[in-house]
C-alpha positions in Angstrom: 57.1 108.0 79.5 55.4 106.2 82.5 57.8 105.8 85.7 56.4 103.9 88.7 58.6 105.0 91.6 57.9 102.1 93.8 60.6 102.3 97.4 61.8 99.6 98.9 64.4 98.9 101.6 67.5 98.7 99.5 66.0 102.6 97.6 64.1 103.5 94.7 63.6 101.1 92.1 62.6 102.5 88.5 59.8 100.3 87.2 57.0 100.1 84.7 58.8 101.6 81.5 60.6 99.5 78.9 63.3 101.4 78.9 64.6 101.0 82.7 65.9 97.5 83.3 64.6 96.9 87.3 66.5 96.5 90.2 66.8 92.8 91.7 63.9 91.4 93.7 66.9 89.3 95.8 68.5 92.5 97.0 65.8 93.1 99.3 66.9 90.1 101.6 70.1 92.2 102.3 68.2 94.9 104.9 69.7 98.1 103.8 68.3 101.7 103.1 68.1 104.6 101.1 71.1 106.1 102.9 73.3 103.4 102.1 75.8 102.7 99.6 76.7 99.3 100.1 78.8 98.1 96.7 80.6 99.8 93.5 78.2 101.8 91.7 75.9 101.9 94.1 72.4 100.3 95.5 70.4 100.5 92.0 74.1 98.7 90.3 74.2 101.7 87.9 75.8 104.8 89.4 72.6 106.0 90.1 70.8 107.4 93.9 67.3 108.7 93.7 67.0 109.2 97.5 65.1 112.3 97.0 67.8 113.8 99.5 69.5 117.1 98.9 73.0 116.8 98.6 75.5 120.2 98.0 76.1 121.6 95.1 79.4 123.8 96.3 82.4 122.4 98.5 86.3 123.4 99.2 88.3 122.0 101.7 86.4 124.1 104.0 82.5 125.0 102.6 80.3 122.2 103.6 83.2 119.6 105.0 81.0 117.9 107.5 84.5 116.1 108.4 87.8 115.2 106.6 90.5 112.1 107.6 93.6 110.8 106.8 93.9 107.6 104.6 96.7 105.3 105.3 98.3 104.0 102.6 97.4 104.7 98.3 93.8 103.3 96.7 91.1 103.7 94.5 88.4 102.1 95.7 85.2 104.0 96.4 83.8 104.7 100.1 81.0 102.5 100.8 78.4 103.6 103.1 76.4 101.0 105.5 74.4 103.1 108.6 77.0 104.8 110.4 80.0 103.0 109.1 82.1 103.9 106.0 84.5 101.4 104.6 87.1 102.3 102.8 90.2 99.8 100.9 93.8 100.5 100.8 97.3 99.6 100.4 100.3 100.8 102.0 103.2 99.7 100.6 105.9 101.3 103.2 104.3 98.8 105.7 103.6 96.0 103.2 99.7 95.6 103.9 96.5 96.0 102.2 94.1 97.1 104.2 89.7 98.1 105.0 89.7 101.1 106.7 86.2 101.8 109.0 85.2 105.3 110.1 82.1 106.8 112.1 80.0 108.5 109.2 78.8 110.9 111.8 81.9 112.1 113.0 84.9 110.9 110.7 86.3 109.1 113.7 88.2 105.6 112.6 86.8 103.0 114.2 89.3 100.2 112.5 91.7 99.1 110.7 91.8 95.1 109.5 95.4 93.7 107.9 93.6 91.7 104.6 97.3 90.7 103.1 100.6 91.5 105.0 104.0 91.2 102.2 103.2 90.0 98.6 101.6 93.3 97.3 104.6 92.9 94.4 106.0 89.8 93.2 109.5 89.6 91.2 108.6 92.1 87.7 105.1 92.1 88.9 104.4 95.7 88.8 101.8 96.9 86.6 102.5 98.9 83.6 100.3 101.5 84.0 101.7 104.3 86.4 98.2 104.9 87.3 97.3 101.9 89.0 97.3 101.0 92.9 97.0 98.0 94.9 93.3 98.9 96.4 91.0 99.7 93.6 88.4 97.3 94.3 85.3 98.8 96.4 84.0 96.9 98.9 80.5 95.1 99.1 78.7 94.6 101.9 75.5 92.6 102.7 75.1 94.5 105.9 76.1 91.4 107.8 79.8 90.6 106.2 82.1 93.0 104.3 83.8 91.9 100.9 87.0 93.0 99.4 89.2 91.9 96.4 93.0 92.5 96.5 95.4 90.5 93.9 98.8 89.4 96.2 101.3 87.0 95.9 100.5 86.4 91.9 96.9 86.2 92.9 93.4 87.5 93.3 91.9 86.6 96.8 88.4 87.4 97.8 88.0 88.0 101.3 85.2 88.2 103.5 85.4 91.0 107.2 83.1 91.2 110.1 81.5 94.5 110.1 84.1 95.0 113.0 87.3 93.9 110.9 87.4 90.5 112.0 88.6 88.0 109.3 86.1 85.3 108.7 87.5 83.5 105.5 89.6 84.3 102.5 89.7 82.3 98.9 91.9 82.5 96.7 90.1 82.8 93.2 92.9 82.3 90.3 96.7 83.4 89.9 97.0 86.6 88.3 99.6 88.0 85.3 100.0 92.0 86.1 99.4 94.1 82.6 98.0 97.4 83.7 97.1 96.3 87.5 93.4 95.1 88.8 91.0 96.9 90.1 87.4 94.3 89.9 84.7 94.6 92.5 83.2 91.7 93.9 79.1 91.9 93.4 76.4 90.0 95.7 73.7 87.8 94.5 71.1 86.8 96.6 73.8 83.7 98.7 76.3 84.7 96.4 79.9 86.8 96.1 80.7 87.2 92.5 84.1 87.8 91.7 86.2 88.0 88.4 89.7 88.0 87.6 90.4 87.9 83.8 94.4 88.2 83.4 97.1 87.4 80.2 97.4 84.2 81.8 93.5 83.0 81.9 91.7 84.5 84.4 88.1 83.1 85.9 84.9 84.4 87.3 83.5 82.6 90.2 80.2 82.3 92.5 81.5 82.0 96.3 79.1 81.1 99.1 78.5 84.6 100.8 78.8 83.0 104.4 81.5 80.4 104.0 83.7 81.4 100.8 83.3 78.0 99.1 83.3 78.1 95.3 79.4 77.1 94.5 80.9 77.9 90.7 83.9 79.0 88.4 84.0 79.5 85.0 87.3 79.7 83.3 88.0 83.0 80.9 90.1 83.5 78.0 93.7 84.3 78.6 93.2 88.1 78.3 93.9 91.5 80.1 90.6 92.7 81.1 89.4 94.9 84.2 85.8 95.1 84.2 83.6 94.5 87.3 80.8 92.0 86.6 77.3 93.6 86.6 74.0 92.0 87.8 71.1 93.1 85.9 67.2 92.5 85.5 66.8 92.6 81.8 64.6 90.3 79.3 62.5 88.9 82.3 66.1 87.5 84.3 68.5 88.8 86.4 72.0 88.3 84.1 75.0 88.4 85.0 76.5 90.9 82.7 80.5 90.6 81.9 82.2 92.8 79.1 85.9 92.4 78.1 88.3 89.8 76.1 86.7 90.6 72.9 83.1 89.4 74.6 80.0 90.6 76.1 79.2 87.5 78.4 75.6 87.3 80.0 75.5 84.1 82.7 73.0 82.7 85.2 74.2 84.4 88.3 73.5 81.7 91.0 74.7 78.7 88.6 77.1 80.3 86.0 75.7 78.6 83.2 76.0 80.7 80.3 73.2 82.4 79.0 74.9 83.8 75.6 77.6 85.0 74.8 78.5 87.2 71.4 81.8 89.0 70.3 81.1 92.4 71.0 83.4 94.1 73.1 87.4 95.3 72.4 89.6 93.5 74.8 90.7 95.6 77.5 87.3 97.0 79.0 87.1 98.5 82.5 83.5 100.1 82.8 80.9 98.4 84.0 77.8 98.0 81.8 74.8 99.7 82.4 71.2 99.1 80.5 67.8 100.4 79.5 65.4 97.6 79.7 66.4 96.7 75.8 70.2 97.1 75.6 73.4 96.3 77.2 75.8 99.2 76.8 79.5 98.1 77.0 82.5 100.3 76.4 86.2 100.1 76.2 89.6 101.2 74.9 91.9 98.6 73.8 93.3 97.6 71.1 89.8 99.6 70.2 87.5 102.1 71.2 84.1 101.4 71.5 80.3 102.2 72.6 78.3 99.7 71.6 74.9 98.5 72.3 74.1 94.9 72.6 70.5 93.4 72.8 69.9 91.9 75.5 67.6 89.4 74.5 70.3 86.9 73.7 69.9 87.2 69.7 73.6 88.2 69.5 72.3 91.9 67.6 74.0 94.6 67.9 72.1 97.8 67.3 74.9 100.0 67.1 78.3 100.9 68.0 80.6 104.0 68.3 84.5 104.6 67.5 84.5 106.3 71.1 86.9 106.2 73.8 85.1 105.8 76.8 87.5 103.6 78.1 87.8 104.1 82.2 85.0 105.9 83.7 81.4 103.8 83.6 78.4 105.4 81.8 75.1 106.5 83.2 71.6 105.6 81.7 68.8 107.9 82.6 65.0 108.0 80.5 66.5 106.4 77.5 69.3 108.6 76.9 73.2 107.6 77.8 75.5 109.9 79.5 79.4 109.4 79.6 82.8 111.4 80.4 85.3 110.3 78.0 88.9 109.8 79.1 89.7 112.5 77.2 87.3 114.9 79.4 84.6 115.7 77.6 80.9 115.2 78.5 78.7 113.6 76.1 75.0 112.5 75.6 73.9 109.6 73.4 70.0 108.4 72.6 69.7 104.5 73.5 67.6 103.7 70.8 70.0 104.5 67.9 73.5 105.9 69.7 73.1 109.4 68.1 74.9 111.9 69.8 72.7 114.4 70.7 75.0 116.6 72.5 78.7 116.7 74.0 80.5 119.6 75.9 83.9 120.2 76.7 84.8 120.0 80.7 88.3 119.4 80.6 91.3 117.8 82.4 91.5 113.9 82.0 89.0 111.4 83.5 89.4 108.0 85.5 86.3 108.5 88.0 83.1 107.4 87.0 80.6 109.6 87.1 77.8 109.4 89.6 73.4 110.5 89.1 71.9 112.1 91.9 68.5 112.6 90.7 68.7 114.0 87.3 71.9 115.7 88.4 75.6 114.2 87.3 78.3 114.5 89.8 81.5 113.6 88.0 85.3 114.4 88.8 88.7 114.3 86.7 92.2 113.4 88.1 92.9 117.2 89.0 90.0 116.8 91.5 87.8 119.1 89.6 84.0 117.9 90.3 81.5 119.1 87.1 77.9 119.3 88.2 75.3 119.3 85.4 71.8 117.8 84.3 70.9 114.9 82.9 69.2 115.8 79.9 68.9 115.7 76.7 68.3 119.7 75.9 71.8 120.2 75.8 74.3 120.5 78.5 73.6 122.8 81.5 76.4 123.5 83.7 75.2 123.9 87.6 78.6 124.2 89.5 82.3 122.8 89.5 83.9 122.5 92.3 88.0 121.9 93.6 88.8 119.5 96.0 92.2 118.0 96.1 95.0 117.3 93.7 94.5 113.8 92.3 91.3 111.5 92.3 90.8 108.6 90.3 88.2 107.3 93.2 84.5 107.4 92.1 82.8 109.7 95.1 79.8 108.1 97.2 76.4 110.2 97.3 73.7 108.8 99.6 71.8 110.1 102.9 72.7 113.8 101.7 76.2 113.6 102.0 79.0 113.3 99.4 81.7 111.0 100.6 85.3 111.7 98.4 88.8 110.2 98.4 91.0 112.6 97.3 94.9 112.8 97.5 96.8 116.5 97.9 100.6 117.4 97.6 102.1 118.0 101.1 105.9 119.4 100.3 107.0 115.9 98.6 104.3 113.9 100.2 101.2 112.5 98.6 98.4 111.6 101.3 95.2 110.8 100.9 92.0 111.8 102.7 88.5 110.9 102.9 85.7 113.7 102.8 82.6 114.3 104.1 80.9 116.5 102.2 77.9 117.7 103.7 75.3 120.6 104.4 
């Protein structure tokens, strides 16, 4: 299989194989680099970093902790990494606030703290059904000029736009918001754009805001549905597509206008990973009312090559040289060929699974709720085990790998107290 490693400012881009869809032309404009990690699942919009950086293999809370601190307040959101800044959302419900939270990479010192929404993190019988959820599991975006954060408040989901020193610069609200399980959707950029979604039981909508202003450039309404994915940008079938699973549908739109491009039945209902692809397919996944792998052409034939009764419901997958790699719920490791969805291997890691899990090369990084981290290759010989690793009592966070350094918010058991902290994790 021919790869053409060509790097660029935002990292490496895989190119020249039909089986890697490639990274957007536009995101060049934004002026990052290889050691940043500047939106959910990362610079290549996949869970992937191929920074050719060494990153550590073994960690406690005191082996290779470049530096830990404390995290006010309860999220899930992911760090994100932009130079020597890492951004960080979160909600604290004893002082009614949602919050981005900015440290000094270098030395864990916080730099600030910006109020996003003070009062209406719970409206009367708002509260989301699923124990699990919090009020900060969006992951900020940044375009290295403007930070963007989703929170739903007061019945709502608001997009809002920070200075990279905390400094409000505008806020839209996108659609009201019916609590089910909770909402945890990422906002994505696109060349001018902020794309952010907000499907809900009461009809939710996915919209195209101007990145410098916040006015709605376009909406499109969604089917009244719980749903939780993030949208996903991808270059596949010659276009960038807006990829959108969930509601029953696997929805691929013109990014900068909205316009649909197809849109087949597809998907279960409630989906929360975000799709990934190899040049050919789209492969969503979900968990409710079914499970389901499936992979969808993405040449806008409405085909679907082939799907799986497997719950791979919270955690995104990773695609790496035409072979599919996922952590089920359930916490087992499995491996899947694109081309035809046989399993070709599956392992047994254990514990239970809301982080998605992240490649660093052709090594997977992923971690259960118990804050077990499972390191092993991305292959399809058959699962090698390098190292697992303990680090904190409860994660449902997705950890941040870029520059070398392993970025992790984690929660531990202090008496009675729950408290979260973010770690560096670092040679």
């Amino acid at each position: 299989m021919r790869q053409i490693l060509a790097t660029i400012c935002l990292g490496v881009l895989l190119t020249g194989s039909p089986l890697f869809g490639q990274a957007l032309k536009s995101d060049q404009q934004f002026g990052l680099t290889q050691n940043d990690w500047p939106w959910w699942r990362g610079p290549n919009r996949d869970g992937s970093q191929i920074d050719g950086k060494e990153v550590p293999l073994e960690w406690s809370e005191t082996k290779n902790v470049a530096w830990r601190a404390p995290v006010l307040g309860r999220g899930h959101g992911s760090p994100t990494v932009l130079g020597d800044r890492v951004f960080l959302a979160s909600a604290d419900e004893v002082r009614q606030v949602q919050v981005v939270l900015c440290w000094k990479r270098s030395t864990g010192e916080r730099l600030w703290e910006s109020i996003v929404h003070e009062g209406g993190l719970h409206q009367e019988g708002e509260r989301a059904a699923n124990k699990k959820a919090s009020l900060a599991s969006s992951t900020v975006a940044t375009d290295g000029q403007l930070l963007y954060i989703n929170f739903m408040n007061q019945g709502a989901v608001f997009c809002t736009a920070l200075s990279l020193e905390g400094d409000k610069v505008w806020q839209r609200r996108i659609c009201d918001y019916i609590v089910h399980q909770g909402y945890g959707s990422s906002p994505t950029l696109y060349q001018n754009l902020v794309i952010v979604s907000a499907d809900n039981k009461g009809g939710g909508a996915i919209a195209g805001l101007d990145r410098k202003t916040g006015e709605v450039v376009w909406l499109r309404k969604r089917p009244a549905a719980p749903n939780y994915a993030s949208p996903s940008i991808l270059h596949i079938d010659g276009k960038d597509q807006l990829i959108f699973s969930g509601c029953d549908l696997v929805t691929s739109l013109n990014p900068m206008t909205g316009e649909e491009y197809w849109e087949i039945e597809g998907a279960t209902t409630e989906c929360v990973t975000t799709s990934v692809t190899d040049g050919v397919h789209i492969f969503t996944s979900g968990g409710y009312p079914k499970n389901h792998v499936s992979a969808v052409r993405a040449d806008g034939t409405g085909r679907v090559d082939w799907e799986l009764n497997t719950r791979v419901y919270v955690p995104s997958m990773l695609q790496h040289r035409g072979y599919l790699y996922a952590t089920l719920d359930a916490g087992v490791a499995s491996c899947f060929r694109c081309e035809d969805g046989a399993e070709v291997w599956k392992a047994r890691l254990g514990g239970t699974f809301s982080s998605s899990p992240v490649l660093h090369g052709d090594t997977i990084y992923a971690t259960n709720e118990g804050g077990q981290t499972f390191i092993f290759r991305a292959t399809p010989d058959g699962f090698e085990k390098i190292a697992e690793n303990q680090l904190g009592d409860s994660v449902f966070a997705t950890p941040t790998l870029c520059g070398g350094q392993i970025f992790m918010r984690v929660a531990m058991r202090e008496g009675e107290e729950r408290k979260e902290w973010l770690y560096c994790i670092s040679k």
